[in-house]
NUTIFI-876323 format. One record per residue: z, x, y of N, C-alpha, C in turn; residue in one letter. Coordinates in steps of 0.2 Angstrom, whole numbers, m for minus. Layout:
BEGIN
n_pz;n_px;n_py;ca_pz;ca_px;ca_py;c_pz;c_px;c_py;dotor
Z;X;Y;Z;X;Y;Z;X;Y;A $
...
end
This chain:
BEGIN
n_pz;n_px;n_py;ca_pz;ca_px;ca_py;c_pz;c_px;c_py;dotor
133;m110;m231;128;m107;m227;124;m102;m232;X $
117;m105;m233;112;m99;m236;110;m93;m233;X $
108;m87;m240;108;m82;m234;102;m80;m229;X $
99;m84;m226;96;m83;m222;100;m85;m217;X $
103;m90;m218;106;m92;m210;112;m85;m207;X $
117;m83;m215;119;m78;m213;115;m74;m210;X $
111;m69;m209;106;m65;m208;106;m65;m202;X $
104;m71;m200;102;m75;m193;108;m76;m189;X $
113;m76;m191;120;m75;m188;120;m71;m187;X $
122;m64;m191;123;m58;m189;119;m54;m186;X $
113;m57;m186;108;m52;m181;110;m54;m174;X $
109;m60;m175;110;m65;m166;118;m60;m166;X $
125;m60;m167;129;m57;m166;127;m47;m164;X $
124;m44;m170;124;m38;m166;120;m38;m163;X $
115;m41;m159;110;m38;m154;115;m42;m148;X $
121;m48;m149;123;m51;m143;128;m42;m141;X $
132;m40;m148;138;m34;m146;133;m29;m141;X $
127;m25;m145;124;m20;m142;119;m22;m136;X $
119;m27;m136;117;m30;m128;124;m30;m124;X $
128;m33;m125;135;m32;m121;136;m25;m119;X $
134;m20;m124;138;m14;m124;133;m9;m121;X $
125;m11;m120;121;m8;m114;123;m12;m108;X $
126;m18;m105;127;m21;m98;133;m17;m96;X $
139;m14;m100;145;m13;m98;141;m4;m97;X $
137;m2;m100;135;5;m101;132;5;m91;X $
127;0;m91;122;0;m85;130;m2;m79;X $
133;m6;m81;140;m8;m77;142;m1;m75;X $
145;3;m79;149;11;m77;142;13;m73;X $
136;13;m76;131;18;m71;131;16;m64;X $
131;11;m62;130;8;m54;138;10;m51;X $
143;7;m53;151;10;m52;149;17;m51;X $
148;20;m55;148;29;m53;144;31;m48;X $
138;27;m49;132;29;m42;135;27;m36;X $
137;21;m36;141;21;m27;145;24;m27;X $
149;25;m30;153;30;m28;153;36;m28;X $
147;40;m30;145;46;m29;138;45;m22;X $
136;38;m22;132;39;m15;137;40;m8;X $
141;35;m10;145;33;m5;151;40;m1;X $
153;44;m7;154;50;m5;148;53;m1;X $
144;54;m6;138;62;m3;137;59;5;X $
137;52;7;135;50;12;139;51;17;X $
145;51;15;151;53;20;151;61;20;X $
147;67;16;150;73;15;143;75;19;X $
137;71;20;131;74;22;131;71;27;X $
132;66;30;131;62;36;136;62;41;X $
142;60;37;151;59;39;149;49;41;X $
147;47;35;147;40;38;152;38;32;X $
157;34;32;161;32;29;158;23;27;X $
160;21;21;158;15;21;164;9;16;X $
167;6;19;173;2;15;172;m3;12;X $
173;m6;5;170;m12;3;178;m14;2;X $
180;m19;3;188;m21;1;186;m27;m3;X $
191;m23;m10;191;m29;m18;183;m29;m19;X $
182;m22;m22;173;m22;m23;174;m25;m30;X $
168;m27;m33;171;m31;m39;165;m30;m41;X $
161;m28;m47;156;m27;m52;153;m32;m56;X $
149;m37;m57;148;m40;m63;142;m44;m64;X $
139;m51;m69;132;m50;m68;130;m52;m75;X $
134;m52;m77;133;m52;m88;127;m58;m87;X $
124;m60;m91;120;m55;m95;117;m51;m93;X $
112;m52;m89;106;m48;m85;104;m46;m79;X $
111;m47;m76;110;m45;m69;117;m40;m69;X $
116;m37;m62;123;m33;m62;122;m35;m53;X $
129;m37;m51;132;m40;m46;137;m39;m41;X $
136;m37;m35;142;m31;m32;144;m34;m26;X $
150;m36;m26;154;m41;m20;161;m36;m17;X $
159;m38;m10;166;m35;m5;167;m40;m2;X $
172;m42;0;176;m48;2;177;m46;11;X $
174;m39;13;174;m36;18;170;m29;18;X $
167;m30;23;163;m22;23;162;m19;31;X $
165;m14;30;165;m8;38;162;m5;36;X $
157;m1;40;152;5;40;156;8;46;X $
157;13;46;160;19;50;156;24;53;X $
151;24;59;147;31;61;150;38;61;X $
147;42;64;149;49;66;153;50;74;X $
148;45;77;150;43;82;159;37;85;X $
158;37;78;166;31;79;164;23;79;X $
157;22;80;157;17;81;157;12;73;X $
155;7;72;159;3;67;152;m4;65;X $
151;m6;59;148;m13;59;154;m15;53;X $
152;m22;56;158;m25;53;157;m32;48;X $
157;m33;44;155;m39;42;159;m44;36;X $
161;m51;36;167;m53;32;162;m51;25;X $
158;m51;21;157;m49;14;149;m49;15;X $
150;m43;8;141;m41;6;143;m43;m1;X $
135;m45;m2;135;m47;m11;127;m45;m11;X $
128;m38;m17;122;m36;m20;121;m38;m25;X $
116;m38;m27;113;m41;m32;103;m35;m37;X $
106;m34;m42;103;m29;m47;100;m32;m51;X $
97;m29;m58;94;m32;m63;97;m25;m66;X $
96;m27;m76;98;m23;m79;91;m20;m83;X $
86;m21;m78;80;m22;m79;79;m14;m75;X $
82;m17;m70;78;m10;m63;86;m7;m59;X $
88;m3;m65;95;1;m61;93;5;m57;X $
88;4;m51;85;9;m47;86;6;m41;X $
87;m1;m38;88;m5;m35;93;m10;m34;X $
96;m12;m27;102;m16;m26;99;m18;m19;X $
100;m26;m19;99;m29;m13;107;m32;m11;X $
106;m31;m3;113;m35;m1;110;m39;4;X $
117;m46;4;116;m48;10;120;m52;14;X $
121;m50;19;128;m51;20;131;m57;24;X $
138;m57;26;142;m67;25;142;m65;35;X $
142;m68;40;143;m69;47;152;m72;46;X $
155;m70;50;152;m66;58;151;m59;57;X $
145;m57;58;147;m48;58;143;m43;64;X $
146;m41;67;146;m36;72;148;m28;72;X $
145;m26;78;144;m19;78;149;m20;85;X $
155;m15;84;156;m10;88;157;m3;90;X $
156;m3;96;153;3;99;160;10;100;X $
158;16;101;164;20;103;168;19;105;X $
168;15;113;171;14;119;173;9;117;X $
172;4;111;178;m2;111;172;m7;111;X $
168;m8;115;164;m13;118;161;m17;110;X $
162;m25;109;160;m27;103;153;m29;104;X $
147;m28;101;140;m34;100;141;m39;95;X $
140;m45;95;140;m49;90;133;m52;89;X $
132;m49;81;124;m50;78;124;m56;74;X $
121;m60;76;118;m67;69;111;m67;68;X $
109;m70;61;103;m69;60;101;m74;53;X $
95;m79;55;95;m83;51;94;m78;42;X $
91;m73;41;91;m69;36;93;m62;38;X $
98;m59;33;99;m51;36;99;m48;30;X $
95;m43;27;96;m42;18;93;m34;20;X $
99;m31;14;98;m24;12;95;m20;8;X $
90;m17;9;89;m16;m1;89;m9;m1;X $
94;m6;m5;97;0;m9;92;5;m13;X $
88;9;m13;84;12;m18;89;19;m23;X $
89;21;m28;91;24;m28;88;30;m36;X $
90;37;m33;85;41;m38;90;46;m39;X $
89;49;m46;94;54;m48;103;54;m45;X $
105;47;m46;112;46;m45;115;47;m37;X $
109;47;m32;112;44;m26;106;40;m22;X $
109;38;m18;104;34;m14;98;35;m10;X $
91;35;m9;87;40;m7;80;36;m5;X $
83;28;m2;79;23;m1;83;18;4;X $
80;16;10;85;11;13;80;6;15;X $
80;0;15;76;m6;17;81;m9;22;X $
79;m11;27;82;m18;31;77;m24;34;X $
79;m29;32;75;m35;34;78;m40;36;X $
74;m42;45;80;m47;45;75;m52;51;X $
79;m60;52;74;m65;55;77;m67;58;X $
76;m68;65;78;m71;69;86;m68;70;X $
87;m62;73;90;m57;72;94;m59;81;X $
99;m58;82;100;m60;90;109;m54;89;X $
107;m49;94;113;m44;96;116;m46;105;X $
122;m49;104;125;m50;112;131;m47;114;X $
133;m45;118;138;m42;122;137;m38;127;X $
144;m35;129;144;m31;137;141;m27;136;X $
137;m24;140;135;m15;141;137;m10;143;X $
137;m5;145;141;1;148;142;m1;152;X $
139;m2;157;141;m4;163;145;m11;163;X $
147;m16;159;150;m23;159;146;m26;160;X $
141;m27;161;134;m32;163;135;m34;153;X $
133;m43;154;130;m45;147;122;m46;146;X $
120;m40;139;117;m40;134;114;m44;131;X $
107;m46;128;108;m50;121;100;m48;120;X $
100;m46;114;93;m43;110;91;m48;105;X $
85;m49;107;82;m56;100;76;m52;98;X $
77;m52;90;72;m51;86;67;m57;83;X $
62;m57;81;60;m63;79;59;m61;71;X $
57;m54;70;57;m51;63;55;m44;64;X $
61;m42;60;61;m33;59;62;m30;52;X $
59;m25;52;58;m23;46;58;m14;47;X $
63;m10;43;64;m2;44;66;m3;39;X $
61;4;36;62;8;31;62;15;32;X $
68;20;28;70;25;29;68;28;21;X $
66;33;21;67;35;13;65;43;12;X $
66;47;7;67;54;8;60;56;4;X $
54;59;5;51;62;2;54;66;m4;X $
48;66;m9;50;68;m15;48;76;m14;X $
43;78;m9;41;84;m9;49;87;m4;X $
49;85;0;55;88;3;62;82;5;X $
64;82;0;72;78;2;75;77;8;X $
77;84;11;82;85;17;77;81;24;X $
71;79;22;67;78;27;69;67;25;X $
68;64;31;68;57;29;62;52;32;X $
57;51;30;51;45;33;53;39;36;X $
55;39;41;55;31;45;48;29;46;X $
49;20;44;42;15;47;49;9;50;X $
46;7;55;48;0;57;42;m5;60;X $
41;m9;59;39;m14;62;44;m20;65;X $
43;m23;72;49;m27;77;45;m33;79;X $
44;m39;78;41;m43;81;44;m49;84;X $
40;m49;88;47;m56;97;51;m51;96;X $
51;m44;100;56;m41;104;58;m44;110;X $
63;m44;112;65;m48;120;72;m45;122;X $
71;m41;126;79;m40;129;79;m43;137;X $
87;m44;138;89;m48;143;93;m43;146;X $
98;m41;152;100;m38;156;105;m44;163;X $
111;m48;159;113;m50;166;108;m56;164;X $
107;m60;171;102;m65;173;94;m61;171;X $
91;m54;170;86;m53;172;82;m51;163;X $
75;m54;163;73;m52;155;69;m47;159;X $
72;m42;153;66;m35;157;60;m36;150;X $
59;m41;145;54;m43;141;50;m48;145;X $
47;m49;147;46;m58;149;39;m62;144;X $
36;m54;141;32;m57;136;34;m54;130;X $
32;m58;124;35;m57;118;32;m49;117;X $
38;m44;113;34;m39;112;34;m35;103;X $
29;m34;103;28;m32;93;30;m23;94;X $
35;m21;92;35;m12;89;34;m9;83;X $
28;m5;83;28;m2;78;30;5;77;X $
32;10;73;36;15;72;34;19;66;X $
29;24;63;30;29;60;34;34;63;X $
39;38;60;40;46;62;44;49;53;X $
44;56;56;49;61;51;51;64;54;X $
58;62;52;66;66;54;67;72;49;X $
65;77;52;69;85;49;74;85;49;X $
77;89;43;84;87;40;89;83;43;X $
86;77;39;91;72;42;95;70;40;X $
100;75;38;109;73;34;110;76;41;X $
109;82;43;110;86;49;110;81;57;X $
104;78;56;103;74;63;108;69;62;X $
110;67;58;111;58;59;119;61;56;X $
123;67;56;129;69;58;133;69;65;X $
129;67;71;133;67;74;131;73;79;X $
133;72;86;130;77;92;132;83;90;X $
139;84;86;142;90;86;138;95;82;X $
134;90;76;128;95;72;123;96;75;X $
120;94;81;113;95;81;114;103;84;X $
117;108;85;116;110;88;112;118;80;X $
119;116;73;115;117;65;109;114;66;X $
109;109;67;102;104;65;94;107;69;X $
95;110;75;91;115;77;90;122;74;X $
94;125;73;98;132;71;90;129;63;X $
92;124;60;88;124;54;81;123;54;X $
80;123;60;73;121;61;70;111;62;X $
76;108;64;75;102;63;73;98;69;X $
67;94;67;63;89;73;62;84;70;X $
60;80;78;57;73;74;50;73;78;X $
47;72;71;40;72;72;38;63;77;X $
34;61;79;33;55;81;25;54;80;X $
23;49;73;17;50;72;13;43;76;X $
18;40;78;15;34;81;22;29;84;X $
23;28;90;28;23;92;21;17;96;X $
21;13;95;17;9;99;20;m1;100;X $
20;0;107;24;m8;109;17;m12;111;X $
15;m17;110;9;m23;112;14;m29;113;X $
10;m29;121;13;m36;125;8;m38;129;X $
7;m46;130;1;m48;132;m4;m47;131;X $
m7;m44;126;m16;m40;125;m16;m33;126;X $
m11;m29;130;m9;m22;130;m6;m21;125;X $
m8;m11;126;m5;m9;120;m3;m1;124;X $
2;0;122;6;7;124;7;10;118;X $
5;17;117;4;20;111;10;28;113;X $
14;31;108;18;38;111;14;42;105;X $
15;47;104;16;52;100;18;60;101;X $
21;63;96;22;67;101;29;71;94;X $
32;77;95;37;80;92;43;82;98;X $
48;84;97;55;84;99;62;85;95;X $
65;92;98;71;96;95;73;97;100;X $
78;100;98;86;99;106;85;108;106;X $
88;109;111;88;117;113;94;121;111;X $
94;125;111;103;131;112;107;128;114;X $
107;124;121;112;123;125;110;117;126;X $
108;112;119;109;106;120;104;101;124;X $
100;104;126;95;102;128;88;98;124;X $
86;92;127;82;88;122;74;93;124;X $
69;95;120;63;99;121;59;93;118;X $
55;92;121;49;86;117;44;88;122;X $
38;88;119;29;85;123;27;81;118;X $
24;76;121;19;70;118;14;66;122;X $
12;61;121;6;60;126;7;52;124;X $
8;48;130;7;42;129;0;39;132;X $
m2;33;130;m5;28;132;m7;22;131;X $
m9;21;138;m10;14;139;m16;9;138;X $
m17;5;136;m24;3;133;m23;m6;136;X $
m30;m9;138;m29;m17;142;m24;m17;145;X $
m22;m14;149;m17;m15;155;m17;m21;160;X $
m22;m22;160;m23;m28;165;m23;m33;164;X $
m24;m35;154;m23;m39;154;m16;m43;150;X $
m7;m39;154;m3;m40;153;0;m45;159;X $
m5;m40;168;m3;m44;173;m6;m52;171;X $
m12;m53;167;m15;m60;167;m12;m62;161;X $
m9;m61;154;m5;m65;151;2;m68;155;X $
4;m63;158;9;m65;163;10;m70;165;X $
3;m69;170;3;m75;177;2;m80;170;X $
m5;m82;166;m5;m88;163;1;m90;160;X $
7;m89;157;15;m91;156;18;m94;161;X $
17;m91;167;19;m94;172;26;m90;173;X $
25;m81;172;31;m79;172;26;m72;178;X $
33;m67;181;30;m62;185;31;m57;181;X $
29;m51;180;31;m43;180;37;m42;181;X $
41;m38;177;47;m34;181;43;m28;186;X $
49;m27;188;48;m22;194;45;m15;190;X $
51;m15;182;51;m10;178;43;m9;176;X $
41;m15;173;34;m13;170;30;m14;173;X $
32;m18;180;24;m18;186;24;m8;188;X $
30;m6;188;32;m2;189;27;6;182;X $
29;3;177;24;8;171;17;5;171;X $
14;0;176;8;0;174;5;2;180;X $
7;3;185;6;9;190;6;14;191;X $
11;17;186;8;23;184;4;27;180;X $
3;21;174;m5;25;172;m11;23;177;X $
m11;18;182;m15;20;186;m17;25;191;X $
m13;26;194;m10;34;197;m10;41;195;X $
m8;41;189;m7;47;187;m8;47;179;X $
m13;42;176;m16;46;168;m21;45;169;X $
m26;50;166;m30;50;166;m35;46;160;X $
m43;47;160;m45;41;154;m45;45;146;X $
m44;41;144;m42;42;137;m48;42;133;X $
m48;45;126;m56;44;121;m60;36;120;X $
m52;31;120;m55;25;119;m54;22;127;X $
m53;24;133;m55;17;138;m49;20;142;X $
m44;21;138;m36;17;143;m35;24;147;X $
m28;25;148;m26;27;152;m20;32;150;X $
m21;37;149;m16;42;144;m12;47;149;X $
m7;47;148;0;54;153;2;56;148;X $
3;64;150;6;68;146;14;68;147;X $
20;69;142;24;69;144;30;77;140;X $
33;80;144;35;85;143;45;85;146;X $
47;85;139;54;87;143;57;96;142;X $
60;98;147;60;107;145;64;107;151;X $
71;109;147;77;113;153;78;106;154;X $
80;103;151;82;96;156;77;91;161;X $
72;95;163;68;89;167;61;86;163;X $
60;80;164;57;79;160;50;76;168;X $
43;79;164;39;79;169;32;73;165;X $
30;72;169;23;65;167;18;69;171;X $
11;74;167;5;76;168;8;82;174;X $
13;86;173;16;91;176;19;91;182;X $
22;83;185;24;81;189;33;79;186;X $
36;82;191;42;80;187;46;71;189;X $
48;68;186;50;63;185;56;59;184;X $
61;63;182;68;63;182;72;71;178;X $
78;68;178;82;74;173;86;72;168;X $
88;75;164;93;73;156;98;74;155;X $
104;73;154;112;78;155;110;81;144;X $
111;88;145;113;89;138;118;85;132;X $
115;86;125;119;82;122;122;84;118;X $
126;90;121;131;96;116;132;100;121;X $
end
């Protein structure tokens, strides 16, 4: 062997050892990181998360994170439950891990009551800044949730494509930015679709400290005490050429009470009864029922439609200062 080729040898050998030895280095960084997310999340929120025979690996350029089962634990008790997650990383962008998980997997609720979720695509994606996690993606297609409800009566929610992002502002952390977009929303009820036309949801808001809110009823009552609300910059559902818009803010009181005003409206109302009829389907009673009320009781809005103020205080919650029902506290 002349000496070039040694050269060529031993170069190709150190950069294989010192590439090894940054993968096993990136290796321990992501191991430390879940486990320091996975804590802080259980210590800030109280949600526990169990990956059973988590396993690490990925050589040369990817880093690769497999549970052979995965429980997510709420505040609430209730449970998502899935037979395995497998993320998958680059040694490229240790800021980021996507998951995606193995069926059957389902949520169960406090009370025992099981939903079963399938979905032809259901992927997570991880973001992560200064060694814990401060990014969440969910994405998922043809999304279908079924089971009993409170009542016993069977459930079943079909998504066509959903898309929530949850993330912390770099100006204020303890605050969290939700977006979601929902398309082919459809719920069912028993024999009855209370959807009967497809519906799109859209969702900006900002949840104030939200480790505080998303601990569980027993914190909200700290979670006010600190000054914490949820702003709501935009919830808006369109079905048949209508479009329903909320805005508005809302904080719970001393004694557990929910406090919110905001102003909803209604825009092409009319033309949800004619997408209807031409499908060859009727109104629910429910939304023949809310498109009567903006004709009744809102007034016209800057662009055309049809806007009601809504105000919850002391429990009752009133529409253009008419009251409308009441609310049990939730503390």
């Amino acid at each position: 062997m002349n000496r070039a080729m040694r050269w060529a040898v031993w170069t190709i050998v150190t950069v294989a050892v010192l590439w090894t030895g940054a993968w096993f280095g990136a290796r321990w960084w992501l191991a430390d990181t879940i486990v320091k997310s996975v804590a802080d999340l259980s210590a800030r929120n109280s949600v526990t998360v169990d990956c059973t025979d988590q396993r690490i690996g990925g050589w040369p350029f990817d880093l690769t994170v497999t549970c052979d089962g995965l429980v997510v634990t709420f505040p609430d008790g209730g449970r998502f439950t899935t037979a395995g997650a497998h993320g998958n990383g680059s040694i490229f962008d240790l800021r980021r891990l996507d998951f995606r998980f193995d069926a059957p997997s389902s949520y169960t609720a406090p009370d025992g009551r099981q939903l079963d979720l399938a979905a032809t695509t259901f992927v997570t994606s991880i973001g992560f800044s200064g060694g814990r996690a401060d990014r969440l993606a969910l994405q998922a297609t043809d999304l279908s949730a079924s089971g009993p409800l409170a009542g016993g009566t069977e459930g079943r929610l079909t998504i066509g494509r959903g898309d929530i992002l949850l993330a912390r502002p770099a100006e204020r952390p303890v605050d969290a930015n939700i977006a979601a977009t929902v398309d082919s929303f459809a719920l069912a009820v028993g024999d009855t679709t209370l959807t009967p036309l497809p519906v799109r949801l859209t969702l900006a808001a900002t949840l104030g400290e939200a480790d505080m809110a998303a601990a569980g009823p027993e914190a909200l009552a700290g979670w006010r005490a600190a000054g914490g609300k949820l702003t709501l910059h935009r919830l808006a559902a369109e079905l048949g050429g209508a479009t329903l818009t909320l805005s508005g803010e809302g904080t719970v009181s001393e004694t557990g009470l929910v406090e919110a005003e905001g102003q909803v409206t209604g825009r092409d109302l009319n033309a949800l009864t004619a997408a209807a009829a031409a499908g060859g389907k009727s109104l629910t009673p429910e939304i023949a029922g809310l498109v009567m009320a903006f004709v009744f009781m809102g007034t016209t809005a800057d662009d055309g439609g049809r806007s009601i103020g809504l105000k919850i205080e002391d429990g009752v919650v009133a529409a253009n200062g008419r009251e409308i029902g009441r609310i049990a506290p939730l503390f």
